[in-house]
VEXDREN-2710 file (C-alpha; in Angstrom, 1 decimal):
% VEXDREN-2710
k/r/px/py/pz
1/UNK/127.9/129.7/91.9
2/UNK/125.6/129.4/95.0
3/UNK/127.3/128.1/98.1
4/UNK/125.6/125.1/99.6
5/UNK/124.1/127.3/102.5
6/UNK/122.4/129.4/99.8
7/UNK/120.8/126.2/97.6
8/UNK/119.5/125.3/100.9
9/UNK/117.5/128.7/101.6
10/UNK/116.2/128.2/97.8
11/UNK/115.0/124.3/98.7
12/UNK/113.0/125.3/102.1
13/UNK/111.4/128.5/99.9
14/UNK/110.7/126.0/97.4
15/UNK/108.9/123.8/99.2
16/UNK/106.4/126.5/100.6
17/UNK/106.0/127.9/97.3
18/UNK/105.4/124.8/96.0
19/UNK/103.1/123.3/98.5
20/UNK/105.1/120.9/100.3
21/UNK/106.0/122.2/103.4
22/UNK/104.3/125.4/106.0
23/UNK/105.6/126.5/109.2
24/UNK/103.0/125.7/111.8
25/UNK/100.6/128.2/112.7
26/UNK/102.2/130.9/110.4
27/UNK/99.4/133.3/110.9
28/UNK/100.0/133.4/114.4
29/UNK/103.9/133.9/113.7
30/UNK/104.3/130.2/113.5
31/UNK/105.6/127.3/116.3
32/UNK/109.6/127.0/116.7
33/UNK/111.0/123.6/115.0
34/UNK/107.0/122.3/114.3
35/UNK/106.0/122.3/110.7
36/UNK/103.1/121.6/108.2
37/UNK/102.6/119.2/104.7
38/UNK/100.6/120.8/102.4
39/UNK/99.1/118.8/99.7
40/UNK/102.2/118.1/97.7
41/UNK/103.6/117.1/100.6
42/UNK/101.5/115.4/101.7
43/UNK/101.7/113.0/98.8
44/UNK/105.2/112.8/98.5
45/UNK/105.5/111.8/102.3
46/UNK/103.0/109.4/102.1
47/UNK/104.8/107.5/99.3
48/UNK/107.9/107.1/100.8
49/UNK/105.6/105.9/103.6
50/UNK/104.1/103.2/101.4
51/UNK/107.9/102.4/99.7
52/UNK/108.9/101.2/103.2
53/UNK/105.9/99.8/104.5
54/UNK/105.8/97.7/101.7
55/UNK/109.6/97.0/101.2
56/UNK/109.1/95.5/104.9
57/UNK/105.8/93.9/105.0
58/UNK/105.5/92.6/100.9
59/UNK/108.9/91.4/100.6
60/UNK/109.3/89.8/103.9
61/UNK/107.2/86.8/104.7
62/UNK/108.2/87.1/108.4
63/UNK/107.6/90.8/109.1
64/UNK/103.9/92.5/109.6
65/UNK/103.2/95.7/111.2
66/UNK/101.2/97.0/114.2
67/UNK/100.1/100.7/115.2
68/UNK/100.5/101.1/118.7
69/UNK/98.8/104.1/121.0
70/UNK/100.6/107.2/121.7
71/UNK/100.1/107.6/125.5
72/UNK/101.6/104.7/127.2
73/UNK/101.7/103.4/130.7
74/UNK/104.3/105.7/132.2
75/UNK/106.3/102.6/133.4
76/UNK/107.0/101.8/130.2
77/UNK/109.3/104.8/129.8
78/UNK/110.9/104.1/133.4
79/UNK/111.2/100.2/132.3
80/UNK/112.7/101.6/128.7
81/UNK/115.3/104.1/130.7
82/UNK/114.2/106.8/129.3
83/UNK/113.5/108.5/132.3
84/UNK/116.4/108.9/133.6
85/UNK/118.9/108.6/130.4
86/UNK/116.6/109.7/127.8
87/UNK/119.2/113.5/127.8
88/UNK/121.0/115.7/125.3
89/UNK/124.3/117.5/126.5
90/UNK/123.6/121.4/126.2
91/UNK/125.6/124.1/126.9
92/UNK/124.8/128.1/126.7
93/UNK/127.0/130.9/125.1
94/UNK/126.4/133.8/128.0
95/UNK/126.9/136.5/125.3
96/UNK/124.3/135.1/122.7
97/UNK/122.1/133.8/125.2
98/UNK/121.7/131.0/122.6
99/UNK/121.7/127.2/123.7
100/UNK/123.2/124.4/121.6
101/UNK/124.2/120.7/122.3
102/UNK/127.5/120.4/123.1
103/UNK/128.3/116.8/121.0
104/UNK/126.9/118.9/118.1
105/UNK/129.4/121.6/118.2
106/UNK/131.8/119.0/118.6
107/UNK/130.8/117.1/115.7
108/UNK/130.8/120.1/112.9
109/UNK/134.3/120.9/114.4
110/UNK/135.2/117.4/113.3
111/UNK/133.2/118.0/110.4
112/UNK/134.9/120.9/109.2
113/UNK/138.6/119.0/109.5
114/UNK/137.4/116.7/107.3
115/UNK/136.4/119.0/104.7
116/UNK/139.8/120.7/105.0
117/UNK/141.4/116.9/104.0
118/UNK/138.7/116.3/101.1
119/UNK/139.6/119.9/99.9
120/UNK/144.0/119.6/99.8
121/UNK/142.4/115.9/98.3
122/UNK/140.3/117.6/95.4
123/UNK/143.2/120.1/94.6
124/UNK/146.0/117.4/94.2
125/UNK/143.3/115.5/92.2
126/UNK/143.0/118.6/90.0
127/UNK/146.5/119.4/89.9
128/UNK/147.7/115.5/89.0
129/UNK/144.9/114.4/87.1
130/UNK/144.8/110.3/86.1
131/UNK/148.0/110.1/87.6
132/UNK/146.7/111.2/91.1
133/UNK/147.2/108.6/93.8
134/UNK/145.1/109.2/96.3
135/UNK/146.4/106.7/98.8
136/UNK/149.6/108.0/98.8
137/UNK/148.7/111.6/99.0
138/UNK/147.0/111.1/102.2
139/UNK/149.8/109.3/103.4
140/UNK/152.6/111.5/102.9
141/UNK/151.0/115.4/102.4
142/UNK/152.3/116.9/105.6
143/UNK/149.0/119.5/105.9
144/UNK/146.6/116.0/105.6
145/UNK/148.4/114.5/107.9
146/UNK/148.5/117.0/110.0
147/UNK/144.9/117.4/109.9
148/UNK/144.3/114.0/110.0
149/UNK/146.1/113.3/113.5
150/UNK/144.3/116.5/115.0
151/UNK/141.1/115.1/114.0
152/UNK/142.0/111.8/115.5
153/UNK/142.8/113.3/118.9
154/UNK/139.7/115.3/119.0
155/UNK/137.9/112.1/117.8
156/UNK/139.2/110.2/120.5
157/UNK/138.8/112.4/123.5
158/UNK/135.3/113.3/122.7
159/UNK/134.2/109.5/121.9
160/UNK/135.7/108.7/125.5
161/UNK/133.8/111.6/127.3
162/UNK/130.7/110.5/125.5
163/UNK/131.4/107.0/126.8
164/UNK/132.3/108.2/130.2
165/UNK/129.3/110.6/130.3
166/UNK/132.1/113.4/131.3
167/UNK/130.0/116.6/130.7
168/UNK/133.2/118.5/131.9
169/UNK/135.7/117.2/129.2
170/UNK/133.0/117.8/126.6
171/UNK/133.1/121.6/127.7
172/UNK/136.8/121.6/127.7
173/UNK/136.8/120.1/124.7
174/UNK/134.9/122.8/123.0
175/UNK/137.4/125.5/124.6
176/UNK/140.5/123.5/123.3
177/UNK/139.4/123.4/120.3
178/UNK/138.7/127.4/120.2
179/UNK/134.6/126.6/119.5
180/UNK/133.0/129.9/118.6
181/UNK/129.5/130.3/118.8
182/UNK/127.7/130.9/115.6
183/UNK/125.9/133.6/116.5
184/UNK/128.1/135.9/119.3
185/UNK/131.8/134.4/117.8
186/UNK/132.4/134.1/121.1
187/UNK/133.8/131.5/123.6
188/UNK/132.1/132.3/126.6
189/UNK/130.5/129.1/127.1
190/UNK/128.8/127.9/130.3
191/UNK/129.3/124.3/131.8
192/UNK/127.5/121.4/130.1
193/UNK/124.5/119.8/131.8
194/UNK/121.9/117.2/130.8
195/UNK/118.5/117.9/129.5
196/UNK/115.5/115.2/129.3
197/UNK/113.8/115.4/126.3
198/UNK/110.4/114.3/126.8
199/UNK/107.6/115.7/127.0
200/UNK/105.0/115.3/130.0
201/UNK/101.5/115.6/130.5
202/UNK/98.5/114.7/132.7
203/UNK/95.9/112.0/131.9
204/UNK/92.3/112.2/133.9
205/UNK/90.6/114.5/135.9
206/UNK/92.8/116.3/138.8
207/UNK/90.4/116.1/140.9
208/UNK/90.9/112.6/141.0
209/UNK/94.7/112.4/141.3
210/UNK/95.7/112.5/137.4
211/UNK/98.4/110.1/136.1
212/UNK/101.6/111.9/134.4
213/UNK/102.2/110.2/131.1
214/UNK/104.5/111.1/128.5
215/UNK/104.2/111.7/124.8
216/UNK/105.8/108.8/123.3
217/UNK/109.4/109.7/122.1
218/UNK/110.2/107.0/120.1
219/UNK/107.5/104.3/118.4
220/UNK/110.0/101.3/119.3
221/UNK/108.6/100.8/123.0
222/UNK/105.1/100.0/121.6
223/UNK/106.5/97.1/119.5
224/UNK/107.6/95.6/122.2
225/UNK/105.2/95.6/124.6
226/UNK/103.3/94.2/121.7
227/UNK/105.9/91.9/120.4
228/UNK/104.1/88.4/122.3
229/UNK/100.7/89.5/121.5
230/UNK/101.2/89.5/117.7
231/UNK/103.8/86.6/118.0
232/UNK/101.0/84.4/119.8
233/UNK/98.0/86.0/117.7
234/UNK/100.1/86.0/114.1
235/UNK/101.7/82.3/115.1
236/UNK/105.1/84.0/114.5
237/UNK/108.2/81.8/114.3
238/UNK/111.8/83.6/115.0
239/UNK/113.2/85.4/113.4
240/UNK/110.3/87.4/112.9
241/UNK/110.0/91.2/112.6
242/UNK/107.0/93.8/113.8
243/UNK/107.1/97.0/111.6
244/UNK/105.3/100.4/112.8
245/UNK/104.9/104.1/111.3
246/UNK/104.2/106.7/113.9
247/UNK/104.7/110.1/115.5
248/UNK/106.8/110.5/118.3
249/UNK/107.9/113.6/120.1
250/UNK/110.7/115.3/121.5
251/UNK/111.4/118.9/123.6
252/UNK/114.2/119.5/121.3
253/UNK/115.8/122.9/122.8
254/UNK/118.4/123.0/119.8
255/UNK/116.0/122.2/116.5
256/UNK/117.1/123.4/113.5
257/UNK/118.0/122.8/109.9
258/UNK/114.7/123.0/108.6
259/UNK/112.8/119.4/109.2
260/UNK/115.9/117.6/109.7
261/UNK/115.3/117.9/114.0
262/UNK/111.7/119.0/114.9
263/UNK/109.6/118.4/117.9
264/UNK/106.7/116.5/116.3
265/UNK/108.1/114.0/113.9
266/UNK/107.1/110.6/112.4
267/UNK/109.2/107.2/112.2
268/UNK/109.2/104.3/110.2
269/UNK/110.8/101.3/112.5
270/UNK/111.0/97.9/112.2
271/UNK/112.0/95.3/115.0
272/UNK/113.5/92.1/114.1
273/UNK/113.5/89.7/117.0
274/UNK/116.3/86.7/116.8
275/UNK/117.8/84.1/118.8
276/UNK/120.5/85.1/121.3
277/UNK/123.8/84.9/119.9
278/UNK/122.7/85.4/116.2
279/UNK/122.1/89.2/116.7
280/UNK/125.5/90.6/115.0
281/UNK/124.8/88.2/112.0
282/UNK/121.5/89.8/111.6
283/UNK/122.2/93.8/112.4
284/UNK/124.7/93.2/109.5
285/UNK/122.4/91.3/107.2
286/UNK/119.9/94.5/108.2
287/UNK/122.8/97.1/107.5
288/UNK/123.4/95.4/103.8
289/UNK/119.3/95.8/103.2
290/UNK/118.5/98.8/104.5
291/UNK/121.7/101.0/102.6
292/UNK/120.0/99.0/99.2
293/UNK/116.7/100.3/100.2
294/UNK/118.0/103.5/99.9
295/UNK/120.0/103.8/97.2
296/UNK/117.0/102.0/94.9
297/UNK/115.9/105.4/94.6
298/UNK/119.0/106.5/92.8
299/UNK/119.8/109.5/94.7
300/UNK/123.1/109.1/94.0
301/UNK/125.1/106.1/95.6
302/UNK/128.3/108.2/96.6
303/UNK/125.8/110.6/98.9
304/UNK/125.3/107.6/101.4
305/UNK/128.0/106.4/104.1
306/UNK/128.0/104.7/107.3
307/UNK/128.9/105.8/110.4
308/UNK/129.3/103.9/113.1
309/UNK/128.7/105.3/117.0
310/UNK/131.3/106.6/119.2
311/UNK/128.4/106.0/121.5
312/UNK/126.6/103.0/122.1
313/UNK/123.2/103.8/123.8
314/UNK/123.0/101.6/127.0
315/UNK/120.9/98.9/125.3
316/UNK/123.0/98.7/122.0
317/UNK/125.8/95.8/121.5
318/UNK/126.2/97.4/117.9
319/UNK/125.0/100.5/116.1
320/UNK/125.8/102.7/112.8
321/UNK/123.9/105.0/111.2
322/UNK/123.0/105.6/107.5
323/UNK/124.4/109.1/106.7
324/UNK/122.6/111.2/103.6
325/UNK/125.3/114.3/102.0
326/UNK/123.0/116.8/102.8
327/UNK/123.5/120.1/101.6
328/UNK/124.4/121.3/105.5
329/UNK/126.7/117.7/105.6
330/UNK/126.6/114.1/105.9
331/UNK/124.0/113.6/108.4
332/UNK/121.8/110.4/109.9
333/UNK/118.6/109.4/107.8
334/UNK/118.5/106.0/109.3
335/UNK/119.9/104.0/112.4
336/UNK/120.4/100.2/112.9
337/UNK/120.9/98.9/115.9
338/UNK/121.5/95.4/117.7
339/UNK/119.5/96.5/121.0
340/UNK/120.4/93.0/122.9
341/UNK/117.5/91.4/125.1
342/UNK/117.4/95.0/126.9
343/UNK/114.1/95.7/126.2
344/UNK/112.0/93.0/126.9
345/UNK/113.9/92.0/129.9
346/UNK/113.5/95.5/131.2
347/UNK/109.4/95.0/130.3
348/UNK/109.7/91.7/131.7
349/UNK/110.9/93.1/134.9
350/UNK/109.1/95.9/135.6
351/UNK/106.0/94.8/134.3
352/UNK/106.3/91.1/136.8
353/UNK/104.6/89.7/133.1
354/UNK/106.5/86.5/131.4
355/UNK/107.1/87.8/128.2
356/UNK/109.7/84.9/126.5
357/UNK/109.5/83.3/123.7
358/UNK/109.2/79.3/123.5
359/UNK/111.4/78.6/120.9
360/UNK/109.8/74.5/119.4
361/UNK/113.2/74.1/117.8
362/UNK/115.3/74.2/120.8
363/UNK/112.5/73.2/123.2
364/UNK/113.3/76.0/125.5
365/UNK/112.5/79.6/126.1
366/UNK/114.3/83.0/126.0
367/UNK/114.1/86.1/125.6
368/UNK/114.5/87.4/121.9
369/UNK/117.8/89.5/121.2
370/UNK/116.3/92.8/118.8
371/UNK/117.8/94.6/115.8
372/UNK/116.5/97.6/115.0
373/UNK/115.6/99.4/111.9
374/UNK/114.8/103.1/112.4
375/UNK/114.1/105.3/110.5
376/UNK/112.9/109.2/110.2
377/UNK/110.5/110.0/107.5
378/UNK/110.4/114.0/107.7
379/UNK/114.2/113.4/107.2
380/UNK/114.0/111.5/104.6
381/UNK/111.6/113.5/103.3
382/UNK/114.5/116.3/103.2
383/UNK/116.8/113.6/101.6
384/UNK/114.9/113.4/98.9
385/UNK/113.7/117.2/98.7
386/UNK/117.5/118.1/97.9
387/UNK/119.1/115.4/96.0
388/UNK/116.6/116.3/93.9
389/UNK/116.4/119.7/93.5
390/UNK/118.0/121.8/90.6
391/UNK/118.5/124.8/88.8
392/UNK/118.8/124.4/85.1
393/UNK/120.1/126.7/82.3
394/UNK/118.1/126.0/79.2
395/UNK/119.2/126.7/75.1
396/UNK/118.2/130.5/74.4
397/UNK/119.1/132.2/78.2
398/UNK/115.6/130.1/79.7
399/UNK/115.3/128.7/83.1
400/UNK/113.6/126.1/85.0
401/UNK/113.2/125.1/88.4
402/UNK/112.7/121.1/88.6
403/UNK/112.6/118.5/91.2
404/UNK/114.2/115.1/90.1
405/UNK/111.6/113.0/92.4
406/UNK/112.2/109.1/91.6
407/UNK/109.1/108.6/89.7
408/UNK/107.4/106.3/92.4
409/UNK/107.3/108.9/94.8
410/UNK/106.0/111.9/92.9
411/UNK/103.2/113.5/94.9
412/UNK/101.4/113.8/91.2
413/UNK/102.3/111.2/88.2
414/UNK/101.1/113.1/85.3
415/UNK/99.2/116.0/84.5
416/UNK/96.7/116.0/81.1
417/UNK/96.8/119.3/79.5
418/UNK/94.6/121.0/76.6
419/UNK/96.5/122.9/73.9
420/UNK/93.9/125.3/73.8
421/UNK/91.0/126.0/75.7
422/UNK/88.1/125.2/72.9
423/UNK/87.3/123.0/70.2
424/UNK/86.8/120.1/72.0
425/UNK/90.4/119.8/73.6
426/UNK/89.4/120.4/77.1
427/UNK/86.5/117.9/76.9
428/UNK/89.1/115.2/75.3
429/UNK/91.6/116.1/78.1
430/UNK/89.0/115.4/81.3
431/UNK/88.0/112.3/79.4
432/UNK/91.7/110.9/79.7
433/UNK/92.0/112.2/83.6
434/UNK/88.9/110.3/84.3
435/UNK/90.8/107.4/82.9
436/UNK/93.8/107.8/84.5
437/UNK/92.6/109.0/87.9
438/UNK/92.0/105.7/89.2
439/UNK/95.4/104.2/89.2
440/UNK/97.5/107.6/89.2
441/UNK/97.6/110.8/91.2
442/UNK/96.4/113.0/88.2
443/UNK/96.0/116.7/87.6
444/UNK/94.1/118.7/84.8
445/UNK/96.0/122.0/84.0
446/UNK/94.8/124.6/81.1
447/UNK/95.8/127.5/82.2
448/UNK/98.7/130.0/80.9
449/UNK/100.6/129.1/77.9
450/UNK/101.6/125.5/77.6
451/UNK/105.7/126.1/78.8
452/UNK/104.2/127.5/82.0
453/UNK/102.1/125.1/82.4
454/UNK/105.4/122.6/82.3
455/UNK/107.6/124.5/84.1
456/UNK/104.6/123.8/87.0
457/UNK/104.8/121.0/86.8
458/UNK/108.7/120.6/87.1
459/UNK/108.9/122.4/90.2
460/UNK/106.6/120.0/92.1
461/UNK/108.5/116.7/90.4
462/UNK/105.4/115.5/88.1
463/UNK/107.5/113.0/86.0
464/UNK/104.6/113.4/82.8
465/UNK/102.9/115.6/81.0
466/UNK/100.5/114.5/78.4
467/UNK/99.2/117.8/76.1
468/UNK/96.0/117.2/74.2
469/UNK/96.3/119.1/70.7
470/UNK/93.9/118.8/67.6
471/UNK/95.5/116.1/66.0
472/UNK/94.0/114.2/69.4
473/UNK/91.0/114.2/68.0
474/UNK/92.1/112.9/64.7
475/UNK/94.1/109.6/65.6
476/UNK/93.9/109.3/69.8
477/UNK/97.4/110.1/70.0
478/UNK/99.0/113.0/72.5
479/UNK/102.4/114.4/73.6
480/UNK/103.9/112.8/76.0
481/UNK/106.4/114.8/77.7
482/UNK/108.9/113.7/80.0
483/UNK/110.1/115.8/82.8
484/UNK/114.3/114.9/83.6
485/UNK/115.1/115.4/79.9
486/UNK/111.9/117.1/78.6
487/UNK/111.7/114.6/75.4
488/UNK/108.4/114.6/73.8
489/UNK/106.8/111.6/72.2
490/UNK/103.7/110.8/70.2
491/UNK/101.8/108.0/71.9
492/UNK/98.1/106.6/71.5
493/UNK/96.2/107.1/74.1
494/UNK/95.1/103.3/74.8
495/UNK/98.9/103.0/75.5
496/UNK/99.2/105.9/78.5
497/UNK/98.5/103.8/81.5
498/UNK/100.9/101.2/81.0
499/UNK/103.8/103.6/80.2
500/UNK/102.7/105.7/83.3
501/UNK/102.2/102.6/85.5
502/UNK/105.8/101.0/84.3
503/UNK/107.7/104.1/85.8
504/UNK/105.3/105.5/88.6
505/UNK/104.6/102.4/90.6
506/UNK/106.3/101.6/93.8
507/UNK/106.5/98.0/92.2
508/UNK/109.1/99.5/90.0
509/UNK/111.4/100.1/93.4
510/UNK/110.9/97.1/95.5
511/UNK/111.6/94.8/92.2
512/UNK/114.9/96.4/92.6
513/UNK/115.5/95.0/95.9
514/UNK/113.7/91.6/95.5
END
């Protein structure tokens, strides 16, 4: 059986084979941590694109988007703090000469503690069977507890240095805890210091004195600068919410993982602006609907978790995160966050602009409190890339390679294929892509024998395959095949589109949350 390290491998070689991902520039040896969408991609991305963008602005009557410039005033990043706290933890193993963030190291470490519980858990559970009490196990096994109380020591000392910004008890943390480095196995680590993350650049001519501005490297700050113009312009009423989808960018020195942490990415985020003092009702109202969101796509409920921060960023009165079971661990898809009045007060400040909101209700104005919906869309790209991936033995020693995409985001819905290539079938088979084409991503396929033909299609997710044969062009019926259990059904061809349409449109998923 392939260990979890090794499916991973087969999913990234998967996705270049199959079109959905590149390395950039691979001709030229390709760009560390920066990668392409081909056209598979491409599609799949932008549906998960148009799952949230319409989750937020369809479903909410209070919430419309904006799409704010890149390059911003470089106050803005000075006003937002990140300047001067915008900074990763990294330390260097001298014998590897490899760099990695020291909070990470810490956090697989914790990682793999727990994996030693869930392990003496899943034997027990094996070994006991319906009997098994799982509370009790915990509770009284002295190698979980054991584990259990080392974890919660490590736990607590490195959520305190975090707190405390104590780069030095992060480092000795790591030698404590006997961290290797992945790559020497050594512990010869240097001391940990801060790194800023952004990246700058210059903006007009240098003869003329150029302005440094900064690649955005988050989306959020353009919202905000925003927020009165589209409350004033949209006659807005709080609680009201301003959704965005754009790239940001960040010097990450330790990206990895594949797309999970790259330098150019893209975020979906939405910010919901409330009264003061009704923020915590609302960042757990936002927790409830965003973890539903996700698990409308029926990935698998038990893969999500939260996971709230040892760290709250310095605007934050309250933050967890949305964790996916990836197939490296649980890691963050999505983050929600109560950011306070931090923002615009900061904007309201440094700018010398009155930016409060005159609330008709109360007859008095404030500044909004935010919570913040954020969200990565390369990430949860990979999220779905590998929940849905698998290898399947078929009846008679056959294989097949098939992605289990939800339906609605399938970068192809169906593809029409001819039996043969003559007597007419091919002709019948572009005459029902030209029918579907209009409403569904469609693709015409005749050649190779027909299994080939559907074992393409598995590998890039297409959730039908309609095969045109003679009896077609006797009583307008085809095979319809379906991918997840490869059932195969006669069905007239005046009824395709709705059958299509009742599985493949997005309406299908935001009916599940509405």
């Amino acid at each position: 059986m392939a260990t979890q390290d090794e499916v991973f491998k087969k999913i990234v070689s998967h996705a270049k084979e199959y079109g959905f991902v590149f390395q950039s520039s691979e001709i030229y040896d390709g760009l560390s941590a920066v990668y392409d969408y081909g056209q598979n991609g491409v599609e799949l991305k932008n549906n998960i694109k148009r799952y949230w963008w319409d989750s937020m602005t369809l479903l909410n009557e209070n919430i419309v988007g904006i799409d704010s410039a890149i390059f911003m005033h470089p106050t803005i990043w000075k006003a937002s703090g990140h300047v001067d706290a915008f900074n990763d933890p990294l330390i260097d193993n001298r014998d590897s000469k490899k760099r990695y963030r020291a909070d990470v190291l810490i956090e697989d470490y914790l990682a793999k503690i727990d994996e030693k519980i869930d392990k003496e858990v899943a034997k027990a559970r094996k070994r006991f069977g319906d009997s098994f009490d799982e509370a009790v196990f915990c509770s009284t096994n002295p190698r979980v507890l054991e584990n259990v109380a080392k974890r919660d020591a490590v736990h607590e000392r490195f959520a305190n240095a975090l707190n405390d910004n104590n780069l030095e008890e992060l480092r000795q943390i790591i030698l404590d805890c006997e961290i290797v480095c992945p790559i020497s196995g050594t512990r010869n680590w240097t001391d940990v210091r801060q790194f800023n993350l952004m990246f700058k650049t210059e903006m007009g001519s240098t003869a003329d004195g150029a302005m440094g501005v900064y690649l955005r490297p988050e989306t959020a700050q353009g919202i905000f600068v925003n927020y009165l113009n589209v409350q004033k312009t949209g006659r807005m009423r709080i609680p009201f919410g301003i959704a965005q989808i754009g790239k940001a960018f960040r010097n990450e020195i330790v990206a990895r993982q594949f797309i999970f942490r790259m330098r150019e990415f893209e975020q979906m985020e939405m910010q919901f602006f409330v009264r003061p003092g009704q923020e915590l009702e609302w960042f757990g109202k936002w927790k409830e609907t965003r973890m539903r969101w996700h698990k409308a796509l029926g990935l698998g409920d038990w893969k999500y978790r939260y996971h709230d921060h040892d760290k709250l960023a310095h605007y934050a009165n309250a933050a967890t995160d949305i964790e996916f079971e990836m197939p490296f661990g649980f890691k963050e898809v999505e983050g929600i966050h109560s950011r306070t009045n931090f923002d615009l007060s900061q904007h309201e400040k440094f700018s010398g602009k009155k930016i409060q909101y005159f609330d008709p209700e109360l007859n008095e104005s404030y500044t909004p409190y935010v919570i913040e919906t954020s969200i990565g869309v390369d990430r949860m790209f990979l999220t779905v890339l590998c929940s849905s991936y698998e290898e399947q033995e078929l009846e008679g020693g056959d294989k097949r390679v098939v992605l289990h995409l939800p339906a609605a985001l399938a970068p192809v819905k169906c593809a029409v294929m001819p039996l043969v290539r003559k007597d007419g079938l091919p002709e019948k088979a572009r005459e029902i892509v030209n029918e579907l084409r209009f409403d569904f991503t469609t693709r015409y396929d005749e050649k190779d024998s027909i299994g080939k033909r559907y074992r393409r299609q598995d590998a890039i997710g297409t959730p039908f395959c309609i095969t045109v044969d003679h009896q077609t062009l006797e009583d307008n019926t085809v095979t319809l095949r379906r991918r997840d259990t490869m059932e195969q059904s006669r069905v007239n061809v005046a009824d395709l589109h709705k059958i299509i349409h009742d599985e493949v449109s997005i309406n299908s998923l935001l009916r599940k949350l509405s």
